[in-house]
Structures are given as C-alpha cells and as structure tokens.
C-alpha positions in Angstrom: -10.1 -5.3 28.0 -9.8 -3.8 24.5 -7.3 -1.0 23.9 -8.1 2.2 23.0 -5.3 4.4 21.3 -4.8 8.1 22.6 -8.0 10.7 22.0 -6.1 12.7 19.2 -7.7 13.9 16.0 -5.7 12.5 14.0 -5.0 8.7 15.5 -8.3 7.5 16.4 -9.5 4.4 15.4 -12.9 5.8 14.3 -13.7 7.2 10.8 -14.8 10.7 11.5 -11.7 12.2 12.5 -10.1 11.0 9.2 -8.9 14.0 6.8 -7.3 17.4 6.7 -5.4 19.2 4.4 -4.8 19.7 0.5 -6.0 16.4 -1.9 -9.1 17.0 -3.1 -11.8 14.5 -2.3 -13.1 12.6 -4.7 -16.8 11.3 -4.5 -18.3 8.2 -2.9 -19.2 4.9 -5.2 -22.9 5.1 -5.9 -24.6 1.9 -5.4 -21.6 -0.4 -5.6 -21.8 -3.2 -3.0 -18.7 -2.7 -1.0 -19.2 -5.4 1.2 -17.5 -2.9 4.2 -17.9 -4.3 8.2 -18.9 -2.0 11.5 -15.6 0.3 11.5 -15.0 1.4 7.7 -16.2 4.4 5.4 -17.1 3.6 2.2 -13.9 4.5 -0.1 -13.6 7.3 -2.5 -13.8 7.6 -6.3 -13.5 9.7 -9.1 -16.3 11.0 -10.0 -15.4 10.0 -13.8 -14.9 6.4 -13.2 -17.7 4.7 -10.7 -17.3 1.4 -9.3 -19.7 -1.1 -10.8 -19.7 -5.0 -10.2 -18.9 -5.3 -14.4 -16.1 -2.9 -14.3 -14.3 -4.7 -11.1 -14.4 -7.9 -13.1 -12.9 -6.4 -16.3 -10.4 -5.0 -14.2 -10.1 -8.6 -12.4 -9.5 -10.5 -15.6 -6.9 -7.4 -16.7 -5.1 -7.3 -13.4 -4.1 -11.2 -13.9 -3.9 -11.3 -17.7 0.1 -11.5 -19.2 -1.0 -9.9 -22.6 -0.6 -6.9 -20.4 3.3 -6.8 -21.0 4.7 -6.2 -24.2 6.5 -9.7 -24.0 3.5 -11.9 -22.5 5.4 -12.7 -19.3 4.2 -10.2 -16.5 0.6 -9.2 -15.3 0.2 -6.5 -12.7 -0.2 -9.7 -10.1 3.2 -10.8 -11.0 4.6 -8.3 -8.3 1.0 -8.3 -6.7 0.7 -11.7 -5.4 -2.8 -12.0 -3.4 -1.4 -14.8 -1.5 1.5 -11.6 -0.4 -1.3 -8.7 0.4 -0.9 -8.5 -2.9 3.1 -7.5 -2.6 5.9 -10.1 -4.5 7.9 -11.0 -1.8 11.0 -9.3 -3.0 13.7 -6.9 -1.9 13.0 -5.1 -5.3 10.8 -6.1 -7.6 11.7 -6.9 -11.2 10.2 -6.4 -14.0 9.0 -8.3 -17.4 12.3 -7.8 -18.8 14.3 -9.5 -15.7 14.9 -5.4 -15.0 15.4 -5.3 -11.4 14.0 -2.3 -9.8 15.0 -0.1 -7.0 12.2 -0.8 -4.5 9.6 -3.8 -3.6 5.8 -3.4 -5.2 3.7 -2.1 -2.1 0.6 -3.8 -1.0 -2.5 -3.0 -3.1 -4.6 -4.3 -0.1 -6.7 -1.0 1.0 -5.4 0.6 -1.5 -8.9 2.4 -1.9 -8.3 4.3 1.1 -4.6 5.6 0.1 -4.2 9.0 0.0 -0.9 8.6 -2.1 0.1 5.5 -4.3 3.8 5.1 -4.3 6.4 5.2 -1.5 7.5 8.5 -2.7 5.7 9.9 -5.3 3.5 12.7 -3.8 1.7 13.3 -7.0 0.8 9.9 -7.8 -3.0 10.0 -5.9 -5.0 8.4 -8.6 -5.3 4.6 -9.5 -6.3 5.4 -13.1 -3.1 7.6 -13.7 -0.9 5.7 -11.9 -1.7 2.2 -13.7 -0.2 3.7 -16.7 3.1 3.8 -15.2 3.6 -0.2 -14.7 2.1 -0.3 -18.6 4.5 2.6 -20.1 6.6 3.6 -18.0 10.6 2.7 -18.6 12.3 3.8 -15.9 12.2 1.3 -14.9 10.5 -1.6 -17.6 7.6 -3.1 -15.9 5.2 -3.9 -17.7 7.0 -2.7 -21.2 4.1 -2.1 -23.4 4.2 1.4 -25.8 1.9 3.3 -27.4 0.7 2.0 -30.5 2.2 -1.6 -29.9 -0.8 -3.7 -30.8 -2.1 -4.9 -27.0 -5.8 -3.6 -27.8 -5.8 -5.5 -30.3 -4.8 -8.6 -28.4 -7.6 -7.7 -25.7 -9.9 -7.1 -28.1 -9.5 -10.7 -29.8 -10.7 -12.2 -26.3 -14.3 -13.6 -26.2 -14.2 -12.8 -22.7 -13.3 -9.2 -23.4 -15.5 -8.7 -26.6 -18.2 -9.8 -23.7 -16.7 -7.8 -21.1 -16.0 -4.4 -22.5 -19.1 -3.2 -23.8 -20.8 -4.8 -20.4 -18.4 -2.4 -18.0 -19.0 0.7 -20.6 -22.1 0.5 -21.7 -22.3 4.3 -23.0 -19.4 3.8 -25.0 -19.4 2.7 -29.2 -15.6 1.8 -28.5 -14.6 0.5 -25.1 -11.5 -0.8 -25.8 -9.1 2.2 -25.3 -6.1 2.5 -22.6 -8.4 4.9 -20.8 -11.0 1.9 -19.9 -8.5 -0.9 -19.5 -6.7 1.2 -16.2 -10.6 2.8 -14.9 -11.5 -1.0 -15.3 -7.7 -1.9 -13.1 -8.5 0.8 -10.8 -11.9 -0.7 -10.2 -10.3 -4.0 -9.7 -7.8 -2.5 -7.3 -10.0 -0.3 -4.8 -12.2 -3.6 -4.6 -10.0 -5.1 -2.2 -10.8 -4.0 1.4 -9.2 -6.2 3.9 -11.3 -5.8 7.2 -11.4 -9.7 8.5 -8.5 -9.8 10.3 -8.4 -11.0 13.9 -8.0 -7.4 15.2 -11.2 -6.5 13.0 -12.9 -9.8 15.1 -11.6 -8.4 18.1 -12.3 -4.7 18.0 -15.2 -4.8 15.7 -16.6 -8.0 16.0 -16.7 -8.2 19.5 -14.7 -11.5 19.7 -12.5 -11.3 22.7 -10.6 -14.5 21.9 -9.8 -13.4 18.4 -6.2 -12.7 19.2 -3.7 -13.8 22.0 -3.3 -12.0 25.3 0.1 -11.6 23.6 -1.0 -9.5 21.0 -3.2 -7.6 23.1 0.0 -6.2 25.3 1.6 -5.4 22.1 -1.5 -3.5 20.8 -1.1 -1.5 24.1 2.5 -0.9 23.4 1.7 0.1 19.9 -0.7 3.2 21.2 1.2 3.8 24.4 3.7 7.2 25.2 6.5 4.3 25.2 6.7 3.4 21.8 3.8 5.8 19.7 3.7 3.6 16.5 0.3 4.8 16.1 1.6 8.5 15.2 2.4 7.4 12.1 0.4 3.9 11.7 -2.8 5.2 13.1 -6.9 5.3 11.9 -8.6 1.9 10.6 -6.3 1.0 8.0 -3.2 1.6 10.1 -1.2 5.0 7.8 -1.4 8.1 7.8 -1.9 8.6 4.0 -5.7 7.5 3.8 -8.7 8.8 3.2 -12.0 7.7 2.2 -15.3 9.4 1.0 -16.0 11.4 4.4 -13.1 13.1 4.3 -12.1 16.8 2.6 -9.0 16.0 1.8 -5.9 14.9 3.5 -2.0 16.3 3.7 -0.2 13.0 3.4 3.5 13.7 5.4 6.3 11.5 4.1 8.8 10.0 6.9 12.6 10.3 6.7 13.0 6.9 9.7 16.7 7.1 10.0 17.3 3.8 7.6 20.3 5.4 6.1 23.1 8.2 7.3 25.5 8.5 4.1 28.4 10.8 4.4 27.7 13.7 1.6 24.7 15.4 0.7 22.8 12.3 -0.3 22.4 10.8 3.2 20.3 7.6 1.1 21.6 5.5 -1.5 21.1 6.8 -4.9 18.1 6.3 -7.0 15.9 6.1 -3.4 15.9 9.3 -2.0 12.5 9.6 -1.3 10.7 12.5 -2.5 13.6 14.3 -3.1 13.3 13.0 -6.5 10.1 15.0 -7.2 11.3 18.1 -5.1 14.7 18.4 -5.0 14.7 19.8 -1.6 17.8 18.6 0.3 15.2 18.3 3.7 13.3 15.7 1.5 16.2 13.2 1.1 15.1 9.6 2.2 11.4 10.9 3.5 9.3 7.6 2.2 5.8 7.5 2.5 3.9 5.0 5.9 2.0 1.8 4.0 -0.8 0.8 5.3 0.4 -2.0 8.6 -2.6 -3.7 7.7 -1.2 -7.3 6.5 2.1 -6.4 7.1 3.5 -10.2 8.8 3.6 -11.6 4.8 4.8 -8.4 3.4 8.2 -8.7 4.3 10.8 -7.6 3.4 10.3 -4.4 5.0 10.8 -0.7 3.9 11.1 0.7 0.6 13.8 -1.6 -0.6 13.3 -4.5 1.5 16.8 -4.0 3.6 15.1 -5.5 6.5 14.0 -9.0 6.7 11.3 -9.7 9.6 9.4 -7.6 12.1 11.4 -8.2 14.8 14.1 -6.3 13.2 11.8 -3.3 11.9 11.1 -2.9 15.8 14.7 -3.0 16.5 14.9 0.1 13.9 12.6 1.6 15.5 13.5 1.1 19.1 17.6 2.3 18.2 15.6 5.2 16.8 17.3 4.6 13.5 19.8 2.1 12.3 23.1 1.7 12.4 25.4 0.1 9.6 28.5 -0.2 10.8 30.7 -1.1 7.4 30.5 -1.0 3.9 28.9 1.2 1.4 26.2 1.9 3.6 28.2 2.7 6.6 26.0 5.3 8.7 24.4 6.0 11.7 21.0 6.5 10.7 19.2 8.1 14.1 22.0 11.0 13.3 20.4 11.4 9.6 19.7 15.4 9.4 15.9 14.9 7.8 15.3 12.0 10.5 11.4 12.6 11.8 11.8 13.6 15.2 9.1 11.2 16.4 11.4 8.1 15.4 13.0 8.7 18.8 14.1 5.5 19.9 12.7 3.2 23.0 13.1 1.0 25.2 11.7 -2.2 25.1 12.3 -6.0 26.4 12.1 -8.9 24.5 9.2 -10.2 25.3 7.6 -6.4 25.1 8.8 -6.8 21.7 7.9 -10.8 21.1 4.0 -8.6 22.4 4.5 -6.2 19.8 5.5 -8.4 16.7 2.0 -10.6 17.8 0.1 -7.5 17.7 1.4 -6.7 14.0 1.0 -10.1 13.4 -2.8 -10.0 14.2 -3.1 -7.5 11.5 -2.9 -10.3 8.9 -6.2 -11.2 7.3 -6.5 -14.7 5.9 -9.7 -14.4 3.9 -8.3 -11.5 1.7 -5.3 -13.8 0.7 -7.7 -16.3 -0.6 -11.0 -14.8 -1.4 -11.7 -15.8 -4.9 -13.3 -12.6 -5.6 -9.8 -11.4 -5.8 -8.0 -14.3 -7.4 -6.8 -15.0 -10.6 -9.8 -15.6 -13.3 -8.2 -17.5 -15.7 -7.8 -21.3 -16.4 -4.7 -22.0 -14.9 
C-alpha cells in the first residue's frame, strides 16, 4: 500500500497546495513541449525569455562548450556532470583556474521548479541573472571570463552558432550578446525535469514493484511524526524552495541543521555562514537553503561543503539532531548551535529503520535523466 505523507498544506505530494509567500511568479512556457508525467505542473518562466525547442539547444550546445571560460578549460557541465544529477562529485568545487571554492555545485536537476538558486543566496531566483555569476564572477573564479574579453567573438565564429543564434532569436538583428547566451543557458537548464524515477513509477505510474518493500518502510519513515523529513523535503520535487507556474509566489525558509557549533559569534566556519552573508543577521549564521532530494544517492558528498560522505551518515546527522565534532578546528556540538531549526530534533531510529530509509532516498534516483541524450553533451567528443 502506497504512503501518503501528512494532509498539510504545505507537504503534500500534489501540486495545488504548492506556493505562499513573497517571490513573484513568473509566467508559464507557452507552447513548449515539456514532456512533464501525471504528478507535475508545468514550470515557470520569465515572461522575457520563453522556452522554445531552438533556445534549449543553444543553451545545450553553451552549457557543454569550454570557450565559455576565459582559458578554454571549464564549461558550466564541468561541475555539472549529467551522469552526477548534474552536481561534480566534489567536496568543493573548483574552478577553471584550479580555484577551489568554498561549497560543492548543487544539482541543476529540477532546477525549473527552484524557488532560489544557490545554497544561500536568497536573492539569486533567476537562472538568467544567476548564469552570469559562474561567467564573471571572481569571488570565487569559475568560469573567469570579463567583460569585453573577446568570447562573443569566439561563439560567433562557430557555424553551429552562426546557425543557432538567429534560429533561437529570430526578432533580433544581433543575437549574439551576453544577454541571449545565459536566456539560451537558462533555457537549457529549466529543461531538465527528472520525473522517471522508481518512486515516480511507483506513486504515479502505478507500478507497485517499482521499488523494494525496503524502500517503501523508509518512505513511511520519511513522512511519519518519528522522523518528519518531509517538513523540509516535502511536495513533488522533494524542498521546500519550489515553485512552478500555479503558484503566487513562495517564501523560501533557509535551515540552520546543526552541522557546526563554533565557539564565538561565528558558530560556522568562515566564508559559509549561510545567509548571513547577504544579511548580516547573527540569527542567520549557518541557515543553508533544502536542495531538491530528488537524485540525491549520486550527489554525494552531502551538505553545502560536502563534510559528509554517504546517506547513511546524513541520517545519522539528522537522527543526533545535529552533529557532533569532538576535536579540531571544528570542535562543536552542533544540536546546541543557537540558530539550529527546531524541527532538526533528533530521533530515534534502528538500523535497519535506517538501512529502510537510505532505500527510500535511494529510490529517488532517476536513471534516464543521467543518460538522456536530450541533456548530454552536443559536441564531437
């Protein structure tokens, strides 16, 4: 028997109780084919940049394409691997200049439906704005390019492109500006819905052998008063940062989980201390936005700066209601941070409850959207 999670607003698994609050909604995507199953909305998008099928494949050929960085080593999929959700794998990503950055490149899987874009940037909620900081942005290098540096030019000496441009902005005497190259990423980007997983077969689908009994105790633990996962990791894409185009707007909370308890001010290790950085309110340190769980068993490492390495241990975080580093530099008791969200409250939980519950996550993962060519690389290899 399938699991239903608790009759709340907020947690369903249905699409019309999604949305509430302050970000503006933006409108749906016209005619474009979304390809979406029984269970999802149709995204939103700016009303200044529509999805069409011509715009997703510019964006396609950009996304994978190294004459993006300033020193023709990196593309965006160089810490969005599609075989990795479309994450790289590391602790901390690093950049085309061997820069090693401060946190790991989130999934870009359903990243159509996110309500905000980084871990802890609350004004990042647009993919067209915030493509531009992997291109310019130094701080840190990603990308590396700079204003005026000559990588139009290199786009614009591509047959492909000279084809592509014009085709994707029709309306346009000169399509090849920085505006279109990120509407054209942005396109790319909110193209990839994963909805095949075997939860999606098994919920929507109506395949009952789709996942393990296993995984279906887990999913009851998930939803269940024991361990409430889903008060945080609820809806169809499994966060509570999305929205789609039925919604009027959502209030996206950021989550302090108890990963660090620093003696000082700073209870997190400096640069990550969550939104802090954008609101210098001490009651902000080390609040991180939820990802999407959607894909999350090849994600790892987990949280915002990979400092834990599989599943099982995130649900050992979570079930010690915070974690506990008992020497070095880190040394802290984490469910004793000040800003920890009073919902990570700690459980109880057996091994093979949590053996269920790492299944469940598990059956989250959806093989066709690490391999569908629609979203792999275009270019001769």
């Amino acid at each position: 028997m399938r699991t239903s999670p608790p009759s709340l607003p907020l947690f369903c698994l249905g699409i019309a109780c999604l949305g509430f609050g302050a970000i503006p909604l933006t409108q749906a995507g016209g005619g474009y084919d979304w390809r979406l199953p029984k269970g999802f909305p149709e995204p939103g998008v700016p009303v200044d940049n529509p999805m069409t099928a011509s715009k997703v494949e510019l964006g396609r050929r950009l996304f994978y394409d190294k004459r993006m960085s300033a020193n023709g080593k990196s593309s965006c999929a160089t810490c969005h691997k599609q075989e990795l959700a479309f994450t790289d794998g590391l602790k901390e990503s690093v950049g085309s200049t061997g820069e090693h950055h401060s946190r790991n490149a989130m999934s870009l899987v359903n990243v159509a439906y996110s309500a905000v874009l980084t871990w802890s940037d609350p004004t990042k909620t647009k993919l067209e704005d915030q493509a531009l900081v992997p291109m310019f942005g130094t701080h840190p290098i990603e990308l590396g390019l700079r204003e005026g540096d000559g990588f139009i030019s290199r786009l614009q000496s591509d047959a492909f492109y000279r084809q592509l441009f014009p085709t994707a902005f029709p309306e346009q005497a000169n399509p090849f500006t920085v505006g279109n190259v990120t509407k054209a990423i942005a396109c790319f980007e909110r193209s990839i819905i994963s909805a095949r997983s075997p939860y999606d077969r098994y919920h929507f689908g109506g395949d009952d052998n789709a996942v393990s009994p296993s995984a279906k105790h887990g999913e009851e633990l998930f939803f269940g008063e024991s361990c409430k996962c889903f008060q945080c990791h609820g809806g169809f894409n499994f966060s509570d940062a999305t929205v789609s185009a039925r919604t009027t707007g959502r209030h996206t909370e950021f989550h302090n989980t108890g990963l660090y308890n620093l003696s000082g001010e700073l209870t997190y290790p400096e640069p990550n201390l969550g939104i802090y950085e954008h609101t210098r309110l001490i009651t902000d340190i080390g609040k991180f936005k939820a990802p999407t769980l959607r894909n999350i068993a090849v994600t790892g490492p987990y949280m915002h700066d990979g400092s834990i390495a599989t599943l099982g241990e995130v649900v050992d975080h979570y079930a010690a209601g915070g974690r506990t580093i008992h020497d070095g530099l880190f040394a802290g008791e984490g469910s004793r941070n000040p800003n920890k969200d009073p919902r990570i409250a700690g459980f109880k939980i057996s091994p093979q409850d949590r053996a269920d519950l790492v299944a469940f996550l598990t059956c989250l993962t959806d093989q066709e959207v690490l391999h569908d060519p629609r979203f792999g690389n275009p270019w001769p290899q």
